[in-house]
C-alpha positions as CSV (number, residue, x, y, z in Angstrom):
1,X,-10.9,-36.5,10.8
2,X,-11.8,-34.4,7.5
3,X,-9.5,-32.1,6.1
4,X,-10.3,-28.8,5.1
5,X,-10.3,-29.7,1.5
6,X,-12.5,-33.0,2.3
7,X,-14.9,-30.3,3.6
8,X,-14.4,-27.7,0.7
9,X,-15.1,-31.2,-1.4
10,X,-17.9,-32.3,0.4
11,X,-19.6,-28.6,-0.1
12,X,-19.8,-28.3,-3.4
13,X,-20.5,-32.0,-4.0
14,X,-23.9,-31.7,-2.3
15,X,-24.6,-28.6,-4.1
16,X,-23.1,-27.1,-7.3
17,X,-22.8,-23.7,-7.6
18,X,-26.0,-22.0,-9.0
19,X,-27.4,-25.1,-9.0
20,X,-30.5,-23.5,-6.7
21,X,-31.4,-21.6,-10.2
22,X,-32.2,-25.2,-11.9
23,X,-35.3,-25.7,-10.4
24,X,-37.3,-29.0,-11.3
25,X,-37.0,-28.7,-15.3
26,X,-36.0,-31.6,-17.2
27,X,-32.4,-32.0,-17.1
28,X,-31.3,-30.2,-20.2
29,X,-34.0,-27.6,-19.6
30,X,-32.6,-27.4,-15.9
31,X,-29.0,-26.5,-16.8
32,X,-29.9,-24.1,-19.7
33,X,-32.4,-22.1,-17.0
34,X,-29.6,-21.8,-14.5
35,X,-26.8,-21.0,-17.4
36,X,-29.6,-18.1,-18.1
37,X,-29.5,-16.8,-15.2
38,X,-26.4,-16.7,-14.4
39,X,-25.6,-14.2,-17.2
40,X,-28.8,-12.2,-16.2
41,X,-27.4,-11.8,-12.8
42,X,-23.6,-11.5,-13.2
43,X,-23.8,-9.8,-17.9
44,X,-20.0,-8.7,-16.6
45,X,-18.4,-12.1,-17.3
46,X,-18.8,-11.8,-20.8
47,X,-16.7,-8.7,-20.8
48,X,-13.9,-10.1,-18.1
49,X,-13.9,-13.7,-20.0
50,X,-14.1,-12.3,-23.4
51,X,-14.4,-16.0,-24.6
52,X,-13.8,-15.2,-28.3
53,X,-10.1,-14.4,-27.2
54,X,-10.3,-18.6,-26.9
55,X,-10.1,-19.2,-30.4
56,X,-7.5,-21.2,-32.2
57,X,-5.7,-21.3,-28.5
58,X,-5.0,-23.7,-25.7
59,X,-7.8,-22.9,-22.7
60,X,-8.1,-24.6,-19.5
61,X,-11.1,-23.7,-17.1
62,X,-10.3,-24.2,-13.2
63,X,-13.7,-25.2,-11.5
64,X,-16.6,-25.6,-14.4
65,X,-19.2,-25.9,-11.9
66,X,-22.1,-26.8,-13.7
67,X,-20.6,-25.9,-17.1
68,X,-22.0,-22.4,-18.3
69,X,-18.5,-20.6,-18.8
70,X,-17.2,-24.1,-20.2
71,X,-19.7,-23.9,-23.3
72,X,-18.7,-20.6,-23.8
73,X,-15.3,-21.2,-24.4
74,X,-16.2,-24.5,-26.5
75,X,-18.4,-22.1,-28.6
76,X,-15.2,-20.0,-29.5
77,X,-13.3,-22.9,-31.0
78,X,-10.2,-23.1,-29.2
79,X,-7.3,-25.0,-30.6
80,X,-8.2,-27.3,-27.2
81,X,-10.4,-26.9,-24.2
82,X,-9.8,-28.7,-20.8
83,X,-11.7,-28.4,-17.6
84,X,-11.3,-29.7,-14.1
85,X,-13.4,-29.5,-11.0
86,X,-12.7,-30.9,-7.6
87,X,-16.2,-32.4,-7.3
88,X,-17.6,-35.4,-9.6
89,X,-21.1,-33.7,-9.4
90,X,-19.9,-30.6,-11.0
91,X,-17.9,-32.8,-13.3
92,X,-21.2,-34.4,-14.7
93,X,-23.3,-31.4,-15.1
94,X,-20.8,-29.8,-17.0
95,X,-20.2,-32.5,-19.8
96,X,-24.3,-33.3,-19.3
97,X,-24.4,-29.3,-20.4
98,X,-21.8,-29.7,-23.4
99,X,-23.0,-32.7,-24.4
100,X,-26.7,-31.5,-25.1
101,X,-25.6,-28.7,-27.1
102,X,-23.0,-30.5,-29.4
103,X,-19.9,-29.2,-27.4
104,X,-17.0,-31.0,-26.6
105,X,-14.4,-30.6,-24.1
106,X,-11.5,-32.7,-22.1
107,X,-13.7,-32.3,-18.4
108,X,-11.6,-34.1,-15.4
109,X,-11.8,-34.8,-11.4
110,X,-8.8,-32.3,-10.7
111,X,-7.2,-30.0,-7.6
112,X,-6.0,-26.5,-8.3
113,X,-3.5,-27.2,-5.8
114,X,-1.7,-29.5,-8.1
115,X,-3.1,-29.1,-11.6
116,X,-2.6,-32.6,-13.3
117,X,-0.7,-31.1,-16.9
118,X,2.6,-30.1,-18.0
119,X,4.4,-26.5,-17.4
120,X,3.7,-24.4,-20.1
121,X,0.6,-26.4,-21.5
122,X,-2.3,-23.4,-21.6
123,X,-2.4,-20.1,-23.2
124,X,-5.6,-19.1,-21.1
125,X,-6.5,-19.9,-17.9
126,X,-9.8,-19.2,-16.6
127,X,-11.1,-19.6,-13.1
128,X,-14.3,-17.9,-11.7
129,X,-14.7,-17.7,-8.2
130,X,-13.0,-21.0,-7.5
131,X,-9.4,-20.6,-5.9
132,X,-10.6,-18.7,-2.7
133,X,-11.9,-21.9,-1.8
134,X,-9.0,-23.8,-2.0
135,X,-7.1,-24.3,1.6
136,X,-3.9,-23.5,-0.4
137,X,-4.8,-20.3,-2.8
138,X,-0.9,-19.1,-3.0
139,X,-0.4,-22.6,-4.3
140,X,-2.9,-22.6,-6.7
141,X,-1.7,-19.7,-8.1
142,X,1.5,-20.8,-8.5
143,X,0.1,-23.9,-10.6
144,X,-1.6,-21.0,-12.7
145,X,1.3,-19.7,-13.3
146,X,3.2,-22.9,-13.6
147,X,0.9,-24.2,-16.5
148,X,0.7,-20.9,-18.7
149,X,2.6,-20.4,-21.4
150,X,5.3,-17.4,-21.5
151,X,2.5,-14.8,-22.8
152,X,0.1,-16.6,-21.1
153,X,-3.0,-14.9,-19.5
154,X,-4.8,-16.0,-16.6
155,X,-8.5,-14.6,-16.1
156,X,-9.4,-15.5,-12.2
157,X,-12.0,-13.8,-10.2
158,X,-11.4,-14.3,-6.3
159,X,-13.3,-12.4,-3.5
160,X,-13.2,-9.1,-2.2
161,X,-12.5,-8.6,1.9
162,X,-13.7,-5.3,1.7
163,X,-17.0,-6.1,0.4
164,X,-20.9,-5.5,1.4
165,X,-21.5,-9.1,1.5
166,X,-18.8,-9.2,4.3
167,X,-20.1,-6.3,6.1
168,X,-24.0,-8.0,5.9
169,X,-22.3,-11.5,6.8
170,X,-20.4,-9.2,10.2
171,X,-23.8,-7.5,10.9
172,X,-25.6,-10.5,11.2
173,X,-23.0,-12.6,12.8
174,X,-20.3,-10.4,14.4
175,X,-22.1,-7.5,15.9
176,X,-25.7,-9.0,16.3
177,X,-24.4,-12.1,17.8
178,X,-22.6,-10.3,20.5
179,X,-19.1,-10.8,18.7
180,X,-18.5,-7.2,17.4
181,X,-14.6,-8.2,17.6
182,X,-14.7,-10.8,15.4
183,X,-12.8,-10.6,11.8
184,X,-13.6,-10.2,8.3
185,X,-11.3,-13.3,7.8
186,X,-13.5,-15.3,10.4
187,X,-16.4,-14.1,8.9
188,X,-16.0,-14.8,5.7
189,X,-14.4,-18.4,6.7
190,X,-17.3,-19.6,8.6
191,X,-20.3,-18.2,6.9
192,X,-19.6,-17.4,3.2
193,X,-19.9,-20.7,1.4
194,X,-17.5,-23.7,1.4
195,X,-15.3,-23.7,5.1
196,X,-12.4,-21.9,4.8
197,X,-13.5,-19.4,2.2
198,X,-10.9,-16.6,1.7
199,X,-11.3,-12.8,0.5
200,X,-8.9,-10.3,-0.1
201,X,-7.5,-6.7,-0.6
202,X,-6.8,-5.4,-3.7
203,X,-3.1,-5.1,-2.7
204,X,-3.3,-9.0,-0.9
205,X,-4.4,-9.8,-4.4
206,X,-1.8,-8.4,-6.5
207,X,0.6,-9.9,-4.3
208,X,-0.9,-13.6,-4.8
209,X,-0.2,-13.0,-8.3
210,X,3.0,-11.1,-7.9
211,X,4.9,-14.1,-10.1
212,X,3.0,-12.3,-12.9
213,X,4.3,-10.0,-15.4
214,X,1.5,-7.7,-15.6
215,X,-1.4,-7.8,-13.4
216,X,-4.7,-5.4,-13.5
217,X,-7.2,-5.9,-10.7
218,X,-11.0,-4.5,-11.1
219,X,-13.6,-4.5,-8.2
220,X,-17.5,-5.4,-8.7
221,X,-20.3,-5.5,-7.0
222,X,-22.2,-9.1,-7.9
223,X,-25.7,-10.0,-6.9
224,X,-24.9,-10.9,-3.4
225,X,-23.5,-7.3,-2.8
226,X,-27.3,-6.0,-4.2
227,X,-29.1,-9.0,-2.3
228,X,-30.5,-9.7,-5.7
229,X,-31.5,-13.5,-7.1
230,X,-31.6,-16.4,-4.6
231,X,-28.7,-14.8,-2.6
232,X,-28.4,-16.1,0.7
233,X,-29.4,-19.6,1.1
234,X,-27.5,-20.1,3.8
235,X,-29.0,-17.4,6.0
236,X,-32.9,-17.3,5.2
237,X,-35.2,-16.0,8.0
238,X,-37.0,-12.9,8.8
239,X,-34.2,-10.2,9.0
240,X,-32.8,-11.3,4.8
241,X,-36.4,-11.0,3.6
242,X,-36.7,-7.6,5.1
243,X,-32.9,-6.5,3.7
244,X,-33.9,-7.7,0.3
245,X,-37.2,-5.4,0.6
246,X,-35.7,-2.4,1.9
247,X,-32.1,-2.7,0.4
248,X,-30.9,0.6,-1.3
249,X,-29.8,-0.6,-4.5
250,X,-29.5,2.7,-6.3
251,X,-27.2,3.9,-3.7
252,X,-25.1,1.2,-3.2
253,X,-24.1,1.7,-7.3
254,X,-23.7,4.7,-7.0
255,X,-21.7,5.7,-3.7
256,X,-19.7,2.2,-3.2
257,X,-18.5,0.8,-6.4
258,X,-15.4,0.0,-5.0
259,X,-16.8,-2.4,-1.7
260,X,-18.2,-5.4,-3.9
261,X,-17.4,-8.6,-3.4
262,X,-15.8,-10.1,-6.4
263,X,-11.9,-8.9,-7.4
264,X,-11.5,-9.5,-11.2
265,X,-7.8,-10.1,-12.3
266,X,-6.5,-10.2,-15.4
267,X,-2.4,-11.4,-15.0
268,X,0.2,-12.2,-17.8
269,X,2.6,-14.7,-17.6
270,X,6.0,-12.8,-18.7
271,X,7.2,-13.9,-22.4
């Protein structure tokens, strides 16, 4: 029988994330359209990743998907650049992606759960929505922490429980379904990407990285939270169309900054 992480694995190795935004260019032209619109859909990952910080420094990337973040950090000209991903297909569109623009990087098969380097190795580590999907987050965390350098800063963006893409994902499946009872947790576990996807409260989430020094947690509402972009792929029909027609936007920026679904966190390792 599969394991959770066999079926985390098996996800993401039938589809990389953002891959939908490819389309059918030429391969090159493929990953530079979906690079594109990643940063037109989510500009605030320049700001959180602030990739220049890289330079002349030790980085390591914790799921490169298909290798947009990577490239940035290659551009910055770190000292040394590693990334792993728990899937071969991400693995190959991210050193396709590097490779086309000149870029080079150490790119491996890894597991968060046990990173495959030395304590103390890394004076960055970056991970975008990646470690909520692990069936062991605590523990990947603690490798986080275990491979950072004393000073070391960790840049990981995990999900938000408190969230309008959980409260959509409830409607939908919790109180339309007949199952108003049924929990966030659940929710997001069943219907939110990979099996076994996790979200958390801001206070959950400072206490996953309480081995931190330091630790400053931001909320943000993504595209998925606006029901912008190709958002929802796993529950097309009639009732998303007429969400994504109708959906107040304006109002949703304005009155509930706080209830988005991404949690940026910014921890450093003590010195």
């Amino acid at each position: 029988m599969a394991t959770l992480k066999d079926q985390v694995r098996a996800y993401w190795d039938a589809q990389s994330c953002g891959e939908v935004y490819a389309g059918d260019a030429g391969e090159d032209a493929a990953l530079a359209a979906a690079a594109a619109m990643r940063y037109a859909l989510e500009p605030y990952i320049r700001d959180f990743a602030d990739f220049a910080s890289g330079a002349g420094r030790d980085v390591l990337e914790i799921g490169v998907g298909m290798g947009a973040d990577h490239a940035e950090w290659a551009k910055a000209g770190p000292r040394s650049l590693t990334g792993i991903d728990l899937t071969p297909r991400a693995i190959g569109y991210a050193r396709r992606y590097l490779a086309a623009q000149g870029l080079t990087s150490r790119i491996q098969v890894g597991d968060a759960e046990s990173l495959p380097f030395p304590d103390a190795s890394f004076d960055i580590v970056y991970s975008w929505g990646v470690l909520h999907h692990s069936p062991d987050t605590p523990r990947a965390v603690r490798e986080v922490h275990r491979v950072l350098r004393p000073g070391g800063v960790a840049k990981v963006m995990i999900y938000h429980s408190r969230s309008m893409t959980g409260y959509m994902l409830w409607l939908r499946y919790g109180l339309l379904a007949g199952k108003p009872f049924t929990r966030l947790a659940e929710i997001y576990a069943r219907h939110l990407e990979s099996p076994g996807t996790k979200a958390y409260s801001v206070a959950e989430a400072r206490a996953l990285f309480a081995p931190f020094a330091a630790v400053r947690v931001g909320v943000r509402l993504n595209h998925g939270d606006l029901l912008m972009g190709a958002v929802g792929q796993r529950h097309r029909g009639t009732l998303l169309s007429l969400a994504k027609a109708l959906w107040p936007r304006h109002l949703i920026r304005a009155l509930m900054p706080g209830h988005g679904l991404y949690l940026l966190i910014e921890a450093r390792k003590a010195g």
